[in-house]
VOGU-3710 file (C-alpha; in Angstrom, 3 decimals, decimal comma):
1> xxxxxxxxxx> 122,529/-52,472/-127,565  121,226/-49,432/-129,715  123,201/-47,527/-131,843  123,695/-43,944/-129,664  121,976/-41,883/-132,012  118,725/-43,147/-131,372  118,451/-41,913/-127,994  119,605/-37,929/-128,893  116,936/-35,728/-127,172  117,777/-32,931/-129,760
11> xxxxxxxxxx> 115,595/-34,822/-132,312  112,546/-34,081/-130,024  113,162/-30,027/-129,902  110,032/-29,273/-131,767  107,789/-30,149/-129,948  104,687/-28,447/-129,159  104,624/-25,839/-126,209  103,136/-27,886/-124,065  104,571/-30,832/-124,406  107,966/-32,028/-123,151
21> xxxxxxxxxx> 110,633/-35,317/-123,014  111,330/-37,492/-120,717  113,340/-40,798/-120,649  111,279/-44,311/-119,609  113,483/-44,513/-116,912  111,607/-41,499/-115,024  107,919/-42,683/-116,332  108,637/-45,923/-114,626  108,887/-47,159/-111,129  110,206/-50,829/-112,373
31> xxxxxxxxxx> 111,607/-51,664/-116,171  112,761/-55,168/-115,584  112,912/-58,396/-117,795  112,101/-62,135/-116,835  113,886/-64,524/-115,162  117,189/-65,417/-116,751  116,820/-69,236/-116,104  114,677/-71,771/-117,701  111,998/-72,839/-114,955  110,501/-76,647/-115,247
41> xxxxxxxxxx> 107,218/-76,464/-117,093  104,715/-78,532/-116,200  101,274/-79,527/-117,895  99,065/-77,324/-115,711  99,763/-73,942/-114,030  100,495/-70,385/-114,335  101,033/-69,475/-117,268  104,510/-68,809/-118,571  104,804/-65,985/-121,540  108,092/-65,608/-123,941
51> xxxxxxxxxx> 108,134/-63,328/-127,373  105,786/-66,084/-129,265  102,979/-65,203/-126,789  103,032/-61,136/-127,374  101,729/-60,369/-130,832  99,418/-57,936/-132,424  99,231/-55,954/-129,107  97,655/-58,869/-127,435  98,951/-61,137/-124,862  98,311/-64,724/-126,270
61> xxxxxxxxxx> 98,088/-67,592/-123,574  96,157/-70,173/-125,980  100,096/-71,897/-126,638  102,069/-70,606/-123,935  104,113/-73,400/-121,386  102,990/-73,532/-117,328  104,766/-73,817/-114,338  104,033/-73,929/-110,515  102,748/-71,692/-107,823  105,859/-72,001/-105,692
71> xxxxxxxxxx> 108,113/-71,166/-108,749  105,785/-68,312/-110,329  105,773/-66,907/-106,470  109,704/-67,106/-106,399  109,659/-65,191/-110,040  107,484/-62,796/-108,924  110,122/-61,447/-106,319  111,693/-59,397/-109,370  109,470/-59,573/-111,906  105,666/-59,217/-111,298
81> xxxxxxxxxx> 103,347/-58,279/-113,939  100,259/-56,557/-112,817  97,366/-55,013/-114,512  98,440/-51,789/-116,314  102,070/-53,103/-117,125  103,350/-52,921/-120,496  105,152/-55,987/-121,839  108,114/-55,038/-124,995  109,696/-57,818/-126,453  113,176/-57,676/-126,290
91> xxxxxxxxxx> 114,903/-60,769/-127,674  114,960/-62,089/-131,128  111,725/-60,664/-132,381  111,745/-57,073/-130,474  109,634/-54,771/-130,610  106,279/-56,045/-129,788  103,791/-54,393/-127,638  101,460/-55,554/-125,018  99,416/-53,815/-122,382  98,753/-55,806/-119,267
101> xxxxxxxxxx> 94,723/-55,673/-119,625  93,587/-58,925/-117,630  94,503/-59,924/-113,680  95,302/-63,716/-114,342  98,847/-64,454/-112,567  101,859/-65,259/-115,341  105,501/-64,855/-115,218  107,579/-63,927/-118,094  110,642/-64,840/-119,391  114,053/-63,357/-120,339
111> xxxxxxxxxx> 113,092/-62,219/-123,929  110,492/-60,185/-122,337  110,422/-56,655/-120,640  108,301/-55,593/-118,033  107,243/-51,917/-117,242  105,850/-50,535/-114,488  104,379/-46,828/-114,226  106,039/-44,685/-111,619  102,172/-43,251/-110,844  99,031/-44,325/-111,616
121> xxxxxxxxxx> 98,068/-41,855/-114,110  101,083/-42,467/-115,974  98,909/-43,402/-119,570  100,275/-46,732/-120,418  98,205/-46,883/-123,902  100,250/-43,614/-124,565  103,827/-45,123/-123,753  103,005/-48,288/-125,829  102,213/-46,309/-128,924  105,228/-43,675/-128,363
131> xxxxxxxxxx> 107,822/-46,517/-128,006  106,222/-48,061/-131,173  106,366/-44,654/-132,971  110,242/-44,876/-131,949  110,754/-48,206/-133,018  109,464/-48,011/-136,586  112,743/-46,184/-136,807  114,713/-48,359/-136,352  116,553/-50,926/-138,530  116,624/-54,233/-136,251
141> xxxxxxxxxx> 119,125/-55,739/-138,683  121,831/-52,924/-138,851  120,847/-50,648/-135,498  120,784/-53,146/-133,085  124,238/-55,115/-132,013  124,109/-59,023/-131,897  124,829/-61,630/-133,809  122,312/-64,501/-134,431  120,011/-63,027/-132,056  119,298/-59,497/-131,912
151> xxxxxxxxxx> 118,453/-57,861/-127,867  117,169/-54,491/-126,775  119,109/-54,418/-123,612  116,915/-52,748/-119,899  119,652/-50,043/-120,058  118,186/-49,247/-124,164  114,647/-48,740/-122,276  115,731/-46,891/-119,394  117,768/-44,116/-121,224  114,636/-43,853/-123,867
161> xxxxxxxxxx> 113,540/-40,444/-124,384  110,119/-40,319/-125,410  107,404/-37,004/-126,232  104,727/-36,262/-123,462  101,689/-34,793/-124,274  99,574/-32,844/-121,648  97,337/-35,625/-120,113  94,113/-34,644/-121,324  95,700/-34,709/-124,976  97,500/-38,213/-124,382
171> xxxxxxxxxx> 93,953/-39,366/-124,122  92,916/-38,041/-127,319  95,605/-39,116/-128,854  95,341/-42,738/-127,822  91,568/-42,541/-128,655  92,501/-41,450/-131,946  95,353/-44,055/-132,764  93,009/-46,850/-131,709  90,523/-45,937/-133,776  92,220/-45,228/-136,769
181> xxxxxxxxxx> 93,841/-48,696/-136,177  90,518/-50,375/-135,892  89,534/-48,616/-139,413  93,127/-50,017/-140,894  92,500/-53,559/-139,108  89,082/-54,338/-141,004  90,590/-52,921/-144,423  93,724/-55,690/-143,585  91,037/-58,418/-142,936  89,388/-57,954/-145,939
191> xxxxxxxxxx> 92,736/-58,214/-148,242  94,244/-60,669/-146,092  91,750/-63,204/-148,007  92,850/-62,038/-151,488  96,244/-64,251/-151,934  94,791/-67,297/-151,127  91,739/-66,161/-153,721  94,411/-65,950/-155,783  95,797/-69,324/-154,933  93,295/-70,846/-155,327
201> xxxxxxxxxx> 92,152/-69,438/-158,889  95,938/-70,310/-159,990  94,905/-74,116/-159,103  92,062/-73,933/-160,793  93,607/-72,911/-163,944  96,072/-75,737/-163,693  93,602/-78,313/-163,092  91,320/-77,164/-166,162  94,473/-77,236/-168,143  94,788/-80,786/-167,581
211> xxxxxxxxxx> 91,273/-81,632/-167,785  90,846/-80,437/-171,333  88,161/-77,196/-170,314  90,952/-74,166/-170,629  91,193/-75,202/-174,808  87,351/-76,389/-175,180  86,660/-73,726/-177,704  90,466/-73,811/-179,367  89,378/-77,743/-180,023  86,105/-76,798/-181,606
221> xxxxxxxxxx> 87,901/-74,811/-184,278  90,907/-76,598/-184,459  89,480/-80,149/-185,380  92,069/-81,326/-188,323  95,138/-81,196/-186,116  97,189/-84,594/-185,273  95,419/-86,748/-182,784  97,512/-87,212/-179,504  97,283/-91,073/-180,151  99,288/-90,554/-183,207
231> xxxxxxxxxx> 101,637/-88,453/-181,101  102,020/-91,191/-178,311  103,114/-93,714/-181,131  105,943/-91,199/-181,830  106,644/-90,907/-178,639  106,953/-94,737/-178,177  109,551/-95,395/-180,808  111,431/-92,689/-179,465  111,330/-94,175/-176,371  112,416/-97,092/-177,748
241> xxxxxxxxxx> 115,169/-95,561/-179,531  116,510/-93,929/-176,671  116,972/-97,815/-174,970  118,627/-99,330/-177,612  120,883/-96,666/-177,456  121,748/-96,582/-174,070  121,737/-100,769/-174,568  124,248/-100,728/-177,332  126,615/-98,070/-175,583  126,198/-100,083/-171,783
251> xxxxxxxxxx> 127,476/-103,105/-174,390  130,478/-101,492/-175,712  131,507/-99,982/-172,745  131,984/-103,698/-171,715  133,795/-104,585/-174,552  130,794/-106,770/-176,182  129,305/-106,353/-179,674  125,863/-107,845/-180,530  125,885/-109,962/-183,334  122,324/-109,708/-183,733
261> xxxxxxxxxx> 119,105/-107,411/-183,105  118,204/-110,187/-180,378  119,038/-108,229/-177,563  116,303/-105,985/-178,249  113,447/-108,060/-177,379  114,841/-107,567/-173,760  113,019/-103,845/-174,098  109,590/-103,605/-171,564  106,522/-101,497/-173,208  104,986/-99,952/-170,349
271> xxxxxxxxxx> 101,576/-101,935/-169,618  98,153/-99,741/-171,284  96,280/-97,423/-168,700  93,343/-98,818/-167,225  91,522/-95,750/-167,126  87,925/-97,344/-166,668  87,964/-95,046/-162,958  90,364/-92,192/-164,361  88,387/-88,993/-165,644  87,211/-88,936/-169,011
281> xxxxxxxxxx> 89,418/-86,793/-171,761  88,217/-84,395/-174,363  88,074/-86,408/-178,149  91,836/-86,385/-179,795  93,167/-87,242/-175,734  95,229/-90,103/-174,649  95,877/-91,580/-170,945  99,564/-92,533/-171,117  102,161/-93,430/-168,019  104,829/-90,558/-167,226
291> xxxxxxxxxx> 107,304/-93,258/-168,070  105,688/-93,153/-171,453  106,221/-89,613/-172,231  109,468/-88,325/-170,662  112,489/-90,178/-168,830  112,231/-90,598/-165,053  115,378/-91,245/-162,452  115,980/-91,047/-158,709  118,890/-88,709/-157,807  122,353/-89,928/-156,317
301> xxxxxxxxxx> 122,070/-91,341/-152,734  124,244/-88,942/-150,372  127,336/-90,735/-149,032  129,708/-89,286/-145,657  132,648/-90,792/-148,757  131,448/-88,144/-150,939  131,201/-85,140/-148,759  134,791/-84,615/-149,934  136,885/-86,053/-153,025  138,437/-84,582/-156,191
311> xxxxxxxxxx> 135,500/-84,196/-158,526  133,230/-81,552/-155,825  130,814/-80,463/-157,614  127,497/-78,663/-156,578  124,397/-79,887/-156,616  120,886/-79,224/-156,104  118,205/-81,026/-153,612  114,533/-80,936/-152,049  115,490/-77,567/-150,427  116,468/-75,773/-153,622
321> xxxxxxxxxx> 113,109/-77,134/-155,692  109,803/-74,808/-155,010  106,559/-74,719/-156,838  107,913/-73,253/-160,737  110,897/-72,099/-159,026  115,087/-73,407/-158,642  115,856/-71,615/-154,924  119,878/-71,103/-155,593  120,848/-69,433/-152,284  121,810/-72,748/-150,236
331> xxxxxxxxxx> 123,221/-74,998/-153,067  125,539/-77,941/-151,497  128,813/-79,622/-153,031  129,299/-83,381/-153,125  132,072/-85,924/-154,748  130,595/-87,178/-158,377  133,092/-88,574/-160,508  133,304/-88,718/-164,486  131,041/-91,842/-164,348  128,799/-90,226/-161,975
341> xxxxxxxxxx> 128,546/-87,019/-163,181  127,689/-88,470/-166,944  124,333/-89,933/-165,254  123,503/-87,344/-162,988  124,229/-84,008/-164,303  121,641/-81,777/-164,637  120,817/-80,191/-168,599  117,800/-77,037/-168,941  114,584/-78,090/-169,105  115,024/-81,067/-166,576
351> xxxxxxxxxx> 111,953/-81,379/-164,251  113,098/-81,679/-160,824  110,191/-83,145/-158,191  110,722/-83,300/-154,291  111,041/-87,217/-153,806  110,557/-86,678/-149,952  108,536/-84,166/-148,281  105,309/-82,938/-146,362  102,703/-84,465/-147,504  101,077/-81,402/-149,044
361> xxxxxxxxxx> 104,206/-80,489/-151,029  105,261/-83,894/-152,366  105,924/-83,979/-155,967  106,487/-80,109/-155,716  107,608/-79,349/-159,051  110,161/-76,996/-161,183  112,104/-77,021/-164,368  115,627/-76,533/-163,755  116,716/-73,706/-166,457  120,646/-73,974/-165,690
371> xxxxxxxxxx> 120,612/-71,326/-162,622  123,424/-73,604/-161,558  125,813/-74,553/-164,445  127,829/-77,994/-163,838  125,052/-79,538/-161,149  124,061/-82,690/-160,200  120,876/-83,834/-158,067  120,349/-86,262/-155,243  117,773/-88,465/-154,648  115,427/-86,228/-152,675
381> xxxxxxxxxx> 114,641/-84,802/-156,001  113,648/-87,322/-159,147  114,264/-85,762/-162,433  111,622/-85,951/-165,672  113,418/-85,685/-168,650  110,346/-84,976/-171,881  110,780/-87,281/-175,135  110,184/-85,893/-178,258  106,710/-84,261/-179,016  105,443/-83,559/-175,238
391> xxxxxxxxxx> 106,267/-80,091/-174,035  108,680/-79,322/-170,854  105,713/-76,516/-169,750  102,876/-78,494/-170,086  104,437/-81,754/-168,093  105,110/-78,914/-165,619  101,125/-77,974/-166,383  100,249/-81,737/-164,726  102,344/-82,035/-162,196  101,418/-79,003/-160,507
401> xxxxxxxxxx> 98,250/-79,956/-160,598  99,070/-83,290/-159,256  100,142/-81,514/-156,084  97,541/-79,262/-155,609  94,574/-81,985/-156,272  96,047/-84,812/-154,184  97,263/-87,077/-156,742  100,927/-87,169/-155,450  99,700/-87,819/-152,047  97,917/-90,700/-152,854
411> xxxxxxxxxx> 100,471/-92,513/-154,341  103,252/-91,716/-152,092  104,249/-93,870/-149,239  104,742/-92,411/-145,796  107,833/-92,585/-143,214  107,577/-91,206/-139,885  106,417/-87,560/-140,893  107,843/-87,451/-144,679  105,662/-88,411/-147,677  108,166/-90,264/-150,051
421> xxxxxxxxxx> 106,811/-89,556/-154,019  109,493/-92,696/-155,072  110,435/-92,461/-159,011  108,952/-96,428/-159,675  105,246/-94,954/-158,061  105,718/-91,790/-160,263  106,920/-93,926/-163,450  103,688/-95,699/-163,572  101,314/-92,706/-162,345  98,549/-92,128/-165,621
431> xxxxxxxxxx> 99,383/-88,919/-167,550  96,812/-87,316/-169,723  98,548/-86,238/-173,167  96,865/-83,713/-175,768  97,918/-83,097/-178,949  100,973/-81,176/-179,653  99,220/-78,307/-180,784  96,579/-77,881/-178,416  100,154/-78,151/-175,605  100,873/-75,031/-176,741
441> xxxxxxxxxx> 97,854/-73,303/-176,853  97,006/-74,575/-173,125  100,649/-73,120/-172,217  99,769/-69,746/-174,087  96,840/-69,757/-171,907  98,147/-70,291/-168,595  100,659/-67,744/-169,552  98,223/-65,206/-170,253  95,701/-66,109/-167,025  98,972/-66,580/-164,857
451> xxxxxxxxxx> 99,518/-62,472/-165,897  96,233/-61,830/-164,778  96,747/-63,268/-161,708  100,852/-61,415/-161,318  98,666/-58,137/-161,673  96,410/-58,766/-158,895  99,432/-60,415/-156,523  101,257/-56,969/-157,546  98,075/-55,057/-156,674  97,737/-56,488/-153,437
461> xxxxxxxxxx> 101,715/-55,863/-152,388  101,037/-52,596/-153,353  98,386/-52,063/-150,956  99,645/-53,709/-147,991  102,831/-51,529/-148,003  100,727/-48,504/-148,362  98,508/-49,867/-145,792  101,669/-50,183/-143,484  103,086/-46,674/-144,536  100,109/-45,226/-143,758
471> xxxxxxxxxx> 99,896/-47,019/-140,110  103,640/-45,823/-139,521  102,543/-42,064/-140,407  99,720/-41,977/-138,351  101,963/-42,696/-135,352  104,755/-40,303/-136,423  102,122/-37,449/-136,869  100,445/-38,383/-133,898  103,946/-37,967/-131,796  105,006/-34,518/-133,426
481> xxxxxxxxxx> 101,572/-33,201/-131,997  99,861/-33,371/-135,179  97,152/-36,223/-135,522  94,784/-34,074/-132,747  94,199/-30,603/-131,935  96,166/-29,045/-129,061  93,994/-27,541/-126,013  95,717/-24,161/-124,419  93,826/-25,292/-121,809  95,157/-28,402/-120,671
491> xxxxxxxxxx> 97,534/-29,359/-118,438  101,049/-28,868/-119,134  102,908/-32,357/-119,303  105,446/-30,972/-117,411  103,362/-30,527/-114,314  102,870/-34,395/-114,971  106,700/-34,442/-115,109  106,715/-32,511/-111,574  104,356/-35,179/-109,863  106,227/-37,993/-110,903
501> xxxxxxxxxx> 109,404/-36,901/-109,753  107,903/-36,059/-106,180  106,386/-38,882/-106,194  109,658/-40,953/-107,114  111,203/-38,874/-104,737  108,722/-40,184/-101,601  109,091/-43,462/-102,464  112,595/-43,624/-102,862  112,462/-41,491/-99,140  110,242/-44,376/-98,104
511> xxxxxxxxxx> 112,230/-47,333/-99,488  115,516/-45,583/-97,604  113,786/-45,455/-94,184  112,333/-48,833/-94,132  116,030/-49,956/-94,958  117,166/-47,421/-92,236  114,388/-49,300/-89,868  115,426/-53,195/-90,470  118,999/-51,949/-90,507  118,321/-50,725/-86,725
521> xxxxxxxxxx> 116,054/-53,787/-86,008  118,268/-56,356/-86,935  121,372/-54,338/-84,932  119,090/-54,851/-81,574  118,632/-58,171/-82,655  122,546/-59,030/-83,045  123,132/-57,716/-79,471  120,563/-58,997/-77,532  121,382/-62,241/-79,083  124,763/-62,509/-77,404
531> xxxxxxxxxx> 123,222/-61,629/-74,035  120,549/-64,402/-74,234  123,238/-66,765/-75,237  125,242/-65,941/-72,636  122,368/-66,594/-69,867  121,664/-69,991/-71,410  124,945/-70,912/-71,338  124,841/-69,882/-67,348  121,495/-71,858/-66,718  123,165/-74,934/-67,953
541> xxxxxx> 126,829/-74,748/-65,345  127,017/-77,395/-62,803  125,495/-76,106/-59,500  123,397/-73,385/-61,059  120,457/-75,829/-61,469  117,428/-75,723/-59,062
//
C-alpha cells in the first residue's frame, strides 16, 4: 500500500480551466493483475510476461517463459490483455510502463497490472505518462509498505487521481513527451558508451605500466639509476632471510636448537623464468616469479567447528575483495585461535586476490588498508605480502592487469562454473620487476592518468542525473499544463468525464440485465426440470409401458 498522502486531490487544484481530475478507477472499465498462481511453463506457447519482461516502455518477449492454449484461455477469464491496454508493474520493481501495441496472445502474471480503458478514446499514451509523472514522486523505499518486496496494491490504482487534459491537448501533449524523449534517448545512447571508453583506457594504462611504455621517456633520462637485477638480488636474500627466520622460530617452538647452519641448505630458490615466449622488457627489467618478490598464502579453510568458539573474530573473503577496493558492508566472523590468528591475520598493505571466482574476475585484486582492524582471511582470497624493495602499488599495477589481459584465466583451473586462481599456480606465475625508482614514477603516473580518468567518470555522473532531472521535469511541466499551449477551443475534459460516466453507466445497466436475464432463465430451467423428472419417473412404473 501507498502512503495516503499521495492520493490527496487537493494537490491537483491548479489546474488549468479546462482541465479536471479523475481517479483510474473511472478511466477504466477493468484494472486487474495476473493470475495469482504459478501456471506450468512449457518450451513452446503463449507467451507468459512478469516485471523482467516490461522495461523501457516496451513489452519484451525475447526471454519471457510459455505456457498452453488451454491454460492462457483459462487466464484470460480475468485477465485479458488486448491491444490498447496498459501494463504497470506492480511487484518488486514497480513502476514500469507498457502500452499494449501488438495483438499476439500473452497472459501476465501477479507482479503485473492490467488496465483497460472504460471507452475507446480514453488516450492510453496519456495515462501511461500521467501515472509516470505521479510515480517519480514517489520514494519506493520509504512510501510504499512491504518488507523484502515492495507491491502497489489494485486498490493504490483504482483510487489514483490523475490530471485530464481536453482531448485534443492530451494529444499534443503525448506528441510532445515522445518526442522530447526520443531527443533525450539518442543523447543517452551516445554517453552510454563513455564508461566503458573509460574502462577500457584505465586497462590500457595498466597494461603499459607493466609493459615498460608509460616510463619510456622517464628511462631515457634517468639511465644511472640501480638496475632491477641488482634489486632482485636484494630481494632474494631477503627472501631468504625471512625463511631462516621462520625455520629457526618453527625449531624452537618445538623445543630443538640447531647446532649448525646445516639446516639451511633445506631452503628452495625458486627455478629462473624461462621467458624465451614471455614479452620482451625495457633494458634495466627483470622477469622474476611472484614468489620471488612478495610472500604468497592461501587463506584458512572454513570449518561448521569454527562458525562458533571463543576466539570469533571477523574476517574478510571473495565477497569483500573488488577491483582496488576492501567492500566492508558484509564482513563474516569465524573461530581463529592464538595459533591461528598469528598466521592469518591480516596487516595494511596485504594484497588480497579472489582465489575462486568467474572466470573474468579471477585474481581480482585489492590492498587491504586495515578497513577492518583485528581480521583474518579465508581461502577464497590468497594474500601477497611485498619483500623489501618492490612496491605494494605497483604489485597491485600487475595484477590488475593480469585480470584484465587474461593472464589469471589462463592459469587458473576450472570447477563446475568457478575459475580457481590456486596460490601454488600464482606462486610460480612470471612477474616483470623494474627498478625501484622507475616503481614509483610508473605509480605517480597512473595516479595522475587515473585523475584524468575520475574527472571524466565524474563528468559523465553529472550528466546522466541532469539528463534524468531533466526527463522528470518535462513530465511534471507537461502535467501542470505547461509543456504545450492550451486551445480555448478545445474540448473541455470534463465533457470527456461526462461520456465516460454514461457510458460506464450503460454498461453497468447492461451487465445488470443480462444477470437479470440468466437469473430468469435458469429459474424456468429449475422448474421445468422437476416436471420432466417427474414424467420419466411415470414412463418407467410397471403397467405404464406400451
Amino acid at each position: 500500500m501507498i502512503k495516503k498522502e499521495y492520493f490527496d486531490v487537493e494537490q491537483l487544484s491548479s489546474l488549468p480551466s479546462n482541465w479536471c481530475c479523475t481517479t483510474l478507477d473511472e478511466l477504466m472499465n477493468k484494472i486487474v493483475d495476473g493470475t495469482h498462481h504459478t501456471p506450468t511453463y512449457i518450451e513452446e506457447g503463449v507467451p507468459f510476461l512478469s516485471v523482467k519482461d516490461i522495461r523501457d516502455g516496451e513489452i519484451y518477449f525475447d526471454s519471457c517463459k510459455y505456457i498452453s492454449q488451454e491454460e492462457h484461455e483459462e487466464l484470460c477469464k480475468r485477465c485479458y490483455p488486448e491491444y490498447g491496454d496498459l501494463l504497470i508493474t506492480k511487484s518488486g520493481t514497480i513502476g514500469r510502463c507498457a502500452v499494449v501495441k501488438t495483438k499476439r496472445d500473452f497472459s501476465l502474471f501477479v507482479s503485473v497490472a492490467l488496465l483497460k480503458p472504460a471507452i475507446p478514446e480514453v488516450n492510453i499514451s496519456y495515462i501511461s505518462l500521467a501515472f509516470q509523472s505521479w510515480f517519480q514522486n514517489i520514494n519506493v523505499q520509504n512510501d510504499i509498505t512491504g518488507t523484502a518486496i515492495k507491491n502497489f496494491h489494485l486498490v493504490d490504482f483504482r483510487r489514483l487521481a490523475l490530471p485530464i487534459a481536453p482531448l485534443n491537448e492530451q494529444k499534443r501533449i503525448v506528441g510532445k513527451i515522445e518526442a522530447l524523449q526520443k531527443r533525450s534517448q539518442r543523447v543517452k545512447e551516445a554517453i552510454d558508451a563513455i564508461p566503458q571508453l573509460l574502462d577500457q583506457f584505465r586497462q590500457s594504462v595498466l597494461a603499459a605500466a607493466f609493459r615498460g611504455d608509460l616510463t619510456a621517456d622517464w628511462r631515457e633520462n634517468n639511465t644511472d639509476v640501480e638496475r632491477a637485477s641488482v634489486l632482485l638480488e636484494k630481494i632474494r636474500t631477503e627472501r631468504r632471510r625471512k625463511w631462516e627466520e621462520a625455520e629457526l622460530e618453527k625449531m624452537k617452538a618445538k623445543g630443538k636448537v640447531p647446532k649448525d647452519d646445516k639446516w639451511k641448505q633445506k631452503y628452495k630458490e625458486p627455478e629462473a623464468v624461462d621467458d624465451s615466449e614471455l614479452p620482451e622488457l625495457p633494458d634495466g627489467w627483470e622477469w622474476a616469479r611472484v614468489q620471488e618478490v612478495g610472500k604468497v598464502q592461501l587463506g584458512r579453510q572454513r570449518s561448521p567447528k569454527n562458525h562458533s568458539g571463543s576466539y570469533m573474530r571477523p574476517y574478510l573473503r571473495a565477497a569483500n575483495v573488488f577491483e582496488d577496493r576492501i567492500d566492508t558492508s558484509d564482513v563474516l566472523e569465524m573461530n581463529f585461535d592464538p595459533r591461528e590468528y598469528e598466521i592469518f591475520k591480516l596487516k595494511s598493505g596485504d594484497i588480497l586476490l579472489n582465489e575462486g571466482q568467474s572466470k573474468e574476475l579471477v585474481g581480482r585484486p585489492a590492498i587491504y588498508g586495515g578497513e577492518v582492524p583485528g581480521s583474518c582471511f579465508q581461502n577464497t582470497l590468497v594474500r601477497f605480502q611485498v619483500y623489501q624493495g618492490l612496491l605494494t602499488e605497483y604489485a597491485l599495477v600487475v595484477f590488475r592487469g593480469y585480470m584484465h589481459n587474461g593472464r589469471f584465466q589462463q592459469i587458473a583451473q576450472w570447477t563446475t562454473n568457478i575459475a580457481h586462481l590456486g596460490a601454488g599456480r600464482f606462486a610460480e606465475l612470471e612477474f616483470p620487476l623494474p627498478p625501484e625508482a622507475e616503481q614509483i614514477e610508473i605509480i605517480n603516473r597512473i595516479k595522475k592518468q587515473f585523475e584524468i580518468i575520475g574527472r571524466f567518470e565524474a563528468i559523465y555522473k553529472t550528466i546522466v542525473k541532469r539528463s534524468d532531472q531533466l526527463n522528470q521535469s518535462i513530465l511534471a511541466k507537461a502535467f501542470r499544463g505547461e509543456l504545450v499551449p492550451q486551445n480555448p477551443n478545445d474540448e473541455p475534459a470534463s465533457i470527456l468525464l461526462e461520456r465516460i460516466r454514461a457510458e460506464r453507466e450503460k454498461l453497468q445497466q447492461q451487465t445488470k440485465a443480462a444477470k437479470k436475464s440468466k437469473s430468469k432463465t435458469t429459474k424456468r430451467r429449475s422448474k421445468k426440470a422437476p416436471q420432466q423428472a417427474e414424467e420419466a419417473i411415470q414412463l418407467e412404473l410397471p403397467g405404464m409401458e406400451e
